[in-house]
N, C-alpha and C positions, 0 to 999 in steps of 0.2 A: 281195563279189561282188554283183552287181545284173542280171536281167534286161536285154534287151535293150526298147527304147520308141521311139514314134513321134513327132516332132509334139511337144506341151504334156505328154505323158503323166505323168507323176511316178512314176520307175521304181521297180521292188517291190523287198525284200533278198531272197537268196534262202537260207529258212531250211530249206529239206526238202530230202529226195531223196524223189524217186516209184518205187514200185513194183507194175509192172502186175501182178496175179494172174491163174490160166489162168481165173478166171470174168469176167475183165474190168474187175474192180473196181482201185482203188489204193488202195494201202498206204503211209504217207506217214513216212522217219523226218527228225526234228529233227538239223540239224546243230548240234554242241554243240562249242567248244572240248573238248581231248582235257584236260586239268585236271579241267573237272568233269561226266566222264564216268562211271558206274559201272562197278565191277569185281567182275566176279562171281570169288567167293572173298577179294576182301578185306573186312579185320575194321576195321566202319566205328564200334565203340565202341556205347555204350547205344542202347537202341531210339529217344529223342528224337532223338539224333547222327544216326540213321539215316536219320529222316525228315526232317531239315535237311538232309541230302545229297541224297537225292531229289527234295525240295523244290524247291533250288537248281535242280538240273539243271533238273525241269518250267519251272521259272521262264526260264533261258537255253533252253529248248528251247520257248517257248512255249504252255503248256500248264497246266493245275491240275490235283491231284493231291488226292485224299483217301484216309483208311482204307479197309480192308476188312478181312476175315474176318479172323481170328487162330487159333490151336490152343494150350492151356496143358493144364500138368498140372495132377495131380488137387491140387496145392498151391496153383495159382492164378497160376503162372508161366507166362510168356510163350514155348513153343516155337517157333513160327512166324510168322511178321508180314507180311499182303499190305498193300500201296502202289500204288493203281489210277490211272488217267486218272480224272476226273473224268467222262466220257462212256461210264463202265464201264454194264453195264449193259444191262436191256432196253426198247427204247425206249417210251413211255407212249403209251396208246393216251387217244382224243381224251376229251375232256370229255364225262358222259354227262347225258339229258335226267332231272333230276331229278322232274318232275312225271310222268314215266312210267314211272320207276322210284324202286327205295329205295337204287340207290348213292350215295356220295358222289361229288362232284364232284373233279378230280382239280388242288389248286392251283398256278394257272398260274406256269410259269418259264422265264426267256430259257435254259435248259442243256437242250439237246437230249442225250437219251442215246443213245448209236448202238453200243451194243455193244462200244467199242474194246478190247483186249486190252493194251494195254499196262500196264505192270506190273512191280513190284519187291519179292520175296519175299526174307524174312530168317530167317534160323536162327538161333536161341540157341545158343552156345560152352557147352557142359556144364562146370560148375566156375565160369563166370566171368559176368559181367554184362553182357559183350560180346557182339554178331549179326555175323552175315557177311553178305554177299549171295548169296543159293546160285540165283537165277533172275533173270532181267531182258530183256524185253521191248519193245522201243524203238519196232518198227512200231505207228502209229496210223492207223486205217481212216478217218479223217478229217482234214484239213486243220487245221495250227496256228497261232495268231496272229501275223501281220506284228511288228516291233518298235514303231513306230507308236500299236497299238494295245495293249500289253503292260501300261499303264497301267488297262485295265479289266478285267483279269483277276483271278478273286476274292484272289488273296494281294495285290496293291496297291491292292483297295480296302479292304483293311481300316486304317480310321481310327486313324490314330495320334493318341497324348494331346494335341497340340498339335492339331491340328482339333478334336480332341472339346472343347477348352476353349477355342478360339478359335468353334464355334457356342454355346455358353455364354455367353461375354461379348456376341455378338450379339445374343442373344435376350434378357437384360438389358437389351440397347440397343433394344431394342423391331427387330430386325433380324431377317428372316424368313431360313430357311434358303438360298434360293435366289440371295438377294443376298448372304450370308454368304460361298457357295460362288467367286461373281463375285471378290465382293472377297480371298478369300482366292488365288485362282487370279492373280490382279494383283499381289499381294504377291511369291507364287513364281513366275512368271514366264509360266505358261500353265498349263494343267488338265493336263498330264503331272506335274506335279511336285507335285500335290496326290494324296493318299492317300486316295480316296472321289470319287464324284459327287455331281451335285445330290440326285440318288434317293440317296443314304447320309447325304447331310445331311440331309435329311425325317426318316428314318428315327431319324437318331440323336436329334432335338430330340423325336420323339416317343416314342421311350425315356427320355427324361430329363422328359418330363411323365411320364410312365407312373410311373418312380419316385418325381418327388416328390409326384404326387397330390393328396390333399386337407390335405398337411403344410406348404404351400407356404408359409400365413399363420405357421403357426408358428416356419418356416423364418426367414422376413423377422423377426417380433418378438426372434427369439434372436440375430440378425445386428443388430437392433438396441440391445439390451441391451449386446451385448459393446463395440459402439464407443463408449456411453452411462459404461460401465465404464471403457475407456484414453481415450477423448477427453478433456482437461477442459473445462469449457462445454460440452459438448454435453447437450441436453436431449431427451429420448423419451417420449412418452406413448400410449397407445392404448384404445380401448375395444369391450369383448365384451358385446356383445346377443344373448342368445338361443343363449349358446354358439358365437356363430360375430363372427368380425373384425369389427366396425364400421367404424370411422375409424383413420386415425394421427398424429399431428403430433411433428415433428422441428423441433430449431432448434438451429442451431452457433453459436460465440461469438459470431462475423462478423455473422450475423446478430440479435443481442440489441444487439451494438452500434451497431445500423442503427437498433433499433427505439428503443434510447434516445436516438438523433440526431432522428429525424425523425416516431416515433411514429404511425408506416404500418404496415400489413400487406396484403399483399398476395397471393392464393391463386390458382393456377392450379392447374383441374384438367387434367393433360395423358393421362389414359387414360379420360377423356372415352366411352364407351360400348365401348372398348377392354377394361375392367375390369371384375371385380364387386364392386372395393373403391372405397371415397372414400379420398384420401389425403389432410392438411394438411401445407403446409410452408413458415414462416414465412421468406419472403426478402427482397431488398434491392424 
């Protein structure tokens, strides 16, 4: 179904039904195929199973969902399990002037929290390891994402391993995040069908500095040992001044048998102010 349009307009899908309240407010539910609808009273299997069902639906209904509250016994079992809107919650009041007072600043995020109530409470089956659905909540006091835009919603930006290791080989390639993203979006066909934004590829290339730190030379020297090890001909040397990386120099068969031809060497440095290493590498 779609909206009616005028003219050029590019007509919306229409994913909610609206409902006025006597305050004047609306109340907005997601229309969801009846398949992956909740049912309250069926036994939807372990608690993970439960929130893959919920999950889903947020997902065909537009929406993101996280934890909430829980209730366990005195064993440290899982009685009761809430499953919110993601704009649960009381909304945050504005950023305060820190030079005129001692609170913290409050750090900034695109997720407005508005209160909504929607929500999916689960019981533990006594005896078994199974939850029901014993409460479920479908009105959201706020507007749900077009189809359109379902691609930016926090479950499909989360970067799957083939991103996370296609900004890796980028970044090797001396390739910045932002063009990573380009070029990966060209591969799959446009930015829906990528798992992350340009802001999640920033992020991730600066998690993955984060982890390798200050092991990165040592990283490179052990990547270089082990090829120096299965390559034949292949030759690696390097030298430590002062406790930290100096130089490195490589040279592959190909290239020994250059130098015995024509008895050249020739050095580019191509990280040229890029780097805080010198690198040697004997080529044709």
């Amino acid at each position: 179904m779609f909206t009616g349009f005028i003219g050029n307009v590019t007509p919306t899908a229409i994913i909610t039904k609206k409902n006025e309240t006597p305050g004047g407010s609306w109340l907005y539910v997601p229309i969801v195929e009846k398949r992956f609808l909740p049912i309250i009273g069926k036994v939807y299997g372990t608690l993970q199973q439960c929130e893959e069902m919920y999950a889903t639906y947020a997902q065909k209904g537009g929406f993101d969902i996280r934890k909430s509250n829980q209730k366990s016994t005195t064993t440290g079992l899982v009685k009761k399990k809430w499953f919110v809107c993601n704009r649960a919650g009381i909304p945050r009041k504005k950023n305060v002037d820190t030079l005129e007072g001692n609170e913290k600043p409050l750090r900034k995020s695109t997720l407005e929290c508005t209160g909504c109530r929607a929500k999916a409470r689960f019981d533990a089956i006594d005896g078994t390891i199974n939850f029901k659905l014993a409460d479920f909540e479908q009105q959201h006091n706020h507007d749900v994402l077009q189809p359109q835009y379902m691609h930016l919603s926090k479950k499909e930006r989360q970067m799957k391993y083939a991103e996370q290791l296609f900004v890796y080989n980028a970044c090797v390639a001396n390739i910045g995040p932002t063009k990573a993203h380009q070029l990966y979006s060209n591969m799959k066909g446009c930015d829906e069908n990528v798992n992350g934004t340009i802001e999640d590829f920033r992020n991730w290339k600066r998690d993955l500095n984060v982890y390798i730190g200050d092991s990165d030379s040592q990283m490179l020297v052990n990547k270089m040992e082990e090829r120096k090890k299965y390559i034949p001909g292949f030759s690696f040397e390097y030298r430590v001044e002062d406790s930290e990386l100096h130089s490195l120099f490589w040279a592959d068969e190909v290239a020994k048998c250059n130098y015995n031809e024509f008895n050249d060497i020739m050095s580019f440095d191509a990280t040229y102010r890029t780097n805080r290493y010198v690198f040697y590498k004997m080529i044709n």
